[in-house]
N, C-alpha and C positions, 0 to 999 in steps of 0.2 A: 504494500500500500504506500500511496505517495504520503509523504506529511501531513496530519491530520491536523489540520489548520482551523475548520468551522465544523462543527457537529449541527446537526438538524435535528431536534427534537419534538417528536408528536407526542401531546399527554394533554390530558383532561383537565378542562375548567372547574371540575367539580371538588366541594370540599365534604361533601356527604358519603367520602369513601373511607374504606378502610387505612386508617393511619401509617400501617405498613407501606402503602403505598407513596404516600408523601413523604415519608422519611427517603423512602427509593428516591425522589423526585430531588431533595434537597442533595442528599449525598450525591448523585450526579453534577449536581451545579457543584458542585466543592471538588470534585474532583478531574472537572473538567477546566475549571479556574488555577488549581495546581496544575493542569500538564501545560497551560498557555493555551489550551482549547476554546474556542469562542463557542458559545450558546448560538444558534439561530431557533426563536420559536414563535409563537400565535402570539405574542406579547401580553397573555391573561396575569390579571395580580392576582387571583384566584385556585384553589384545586391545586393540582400536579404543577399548573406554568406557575402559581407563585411560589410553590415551593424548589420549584427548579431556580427559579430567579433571586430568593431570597440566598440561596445555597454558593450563588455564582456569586454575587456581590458580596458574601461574608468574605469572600476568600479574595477577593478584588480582581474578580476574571471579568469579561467583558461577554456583553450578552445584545444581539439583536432580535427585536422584537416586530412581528411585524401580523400589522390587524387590517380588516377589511373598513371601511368608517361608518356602515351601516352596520357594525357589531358592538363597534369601539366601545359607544356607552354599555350596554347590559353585558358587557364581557370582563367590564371593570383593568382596561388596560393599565399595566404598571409602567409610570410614568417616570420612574427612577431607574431605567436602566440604563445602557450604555447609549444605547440606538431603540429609538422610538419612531418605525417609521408605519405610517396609516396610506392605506391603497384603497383603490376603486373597489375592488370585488375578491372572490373569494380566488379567483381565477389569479389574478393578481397576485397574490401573497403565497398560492401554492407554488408560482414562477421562483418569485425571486426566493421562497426559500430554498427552492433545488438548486436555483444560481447561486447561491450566497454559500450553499456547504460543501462538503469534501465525503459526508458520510449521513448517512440517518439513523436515529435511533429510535423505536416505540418503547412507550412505555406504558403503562396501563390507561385506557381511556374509552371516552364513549361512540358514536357513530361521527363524531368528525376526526377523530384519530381515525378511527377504523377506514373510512373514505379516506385519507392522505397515506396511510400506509399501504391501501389496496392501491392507489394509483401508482404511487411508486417503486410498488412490484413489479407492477401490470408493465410500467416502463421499461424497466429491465428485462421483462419477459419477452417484450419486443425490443429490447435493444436499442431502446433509445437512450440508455443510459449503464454504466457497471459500477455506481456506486456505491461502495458496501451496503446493507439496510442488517441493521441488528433488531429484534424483537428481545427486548427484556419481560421473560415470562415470572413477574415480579410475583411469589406468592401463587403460580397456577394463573393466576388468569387469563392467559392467553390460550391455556387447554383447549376448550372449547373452539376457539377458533384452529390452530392446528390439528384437530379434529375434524375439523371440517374441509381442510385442505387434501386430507387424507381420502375424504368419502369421495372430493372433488376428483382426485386419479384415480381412486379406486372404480369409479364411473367412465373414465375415460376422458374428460375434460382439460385434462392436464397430463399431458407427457413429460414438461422438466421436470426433472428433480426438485424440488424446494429449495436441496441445499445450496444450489447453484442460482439460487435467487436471493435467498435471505439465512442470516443466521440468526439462531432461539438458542440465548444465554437465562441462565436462572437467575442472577443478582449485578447489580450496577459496577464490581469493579471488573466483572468479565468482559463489560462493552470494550473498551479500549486492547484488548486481548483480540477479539475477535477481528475487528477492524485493521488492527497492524497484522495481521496472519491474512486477509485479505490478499488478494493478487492487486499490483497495481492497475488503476483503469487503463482500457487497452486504445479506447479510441479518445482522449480528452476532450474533441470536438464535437461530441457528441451532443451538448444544449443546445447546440446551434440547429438540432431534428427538432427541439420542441413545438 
């Protein structure tokens, strides 16, 4: 893998989950501030994105945030971070955050995690892209959906491999493990299919 310069982080606005979860979400931001790793994420003070954001700024790492402005208000954007930047549409902010990182990570979250990290498969599946994507299965909850990936070839829908799309770690310091054992991206000019 080339130098892991910007992480892209998908995780949930919500704060009505299990605690383990947000602790995963902050220990990421601390850890990704220790290696000189930048944050890119939805830019929510809320859920997983504040506690990713809160995590990144103890540690004094640098964090871009980036929201749609017909969300901004009821998404409670954190206006304390490094980079606060607000776009047109939803369209928008899925752009630049795939322009802005070097790598993706999920972490536990609801149906708009879920839609940013399927698209971002789904990229890769078609080659429009080979940037790592790690799924952190924080606690199981990603089970059910790799479960479901499973039914999806056991049907026939799906010929690749998984592995060769995405990697599924159990805990937040395995991300950066996975990502540096990654192959480096083969075609760099690859956004430019977006």
């Amino acid at each position: 893998m080339t130098q892991l310069r910007a992480l892209c982080v998908y995780c949930a606005a919500s704060n009505k989950v299990d605690p383990c979860h947000l602790q995963a979400a902050y220990e990421l931001g601390q850890l990704a501030a220790r290696r000189g790793v930048r944050i890119v994420f939805g830019a929510g003070s809320v859920g997983l994105m504040g506690a990713l954001a809160e995590g990144t700024l103890a540690e004094k790492g640098e964090i871009t945030g980036i929201i749609p402005e017909h969300i901004e208000k009821w998404e409670l954007g954190h206006r304390g971070i490094t980079e606060y930047l607000v776009v047109d549409s939803m369209h928008e902010r899925k752009r630049l955050m795939f322009e802005r990182s070097d790598a993706f990570c999920v972490l536990p979250g609801g149906l708009g995690t879920l839609d940013e990290t399927l698209e971002m498969i789904t990229w890769r599946q078609l080659k429009m892209h080979d940037k790592p994507i790690v799924l952190v299965n924080n606690a199981g909850y990603w089970d059910p959906l790799l479960r479901l990936i499973d039914h999806i070839i056991a049907e026939g829908f799906l010929q690749q491999v998984p592995e060769r799309l995405f990697q599924v770690v159990e805990s937040v310091p395995e991300i950066f493990d996975a990502i540096a054992a990654a192959p480096p991206p083969a075609r760099p000019d690859m956004v430019e299919r977006l």
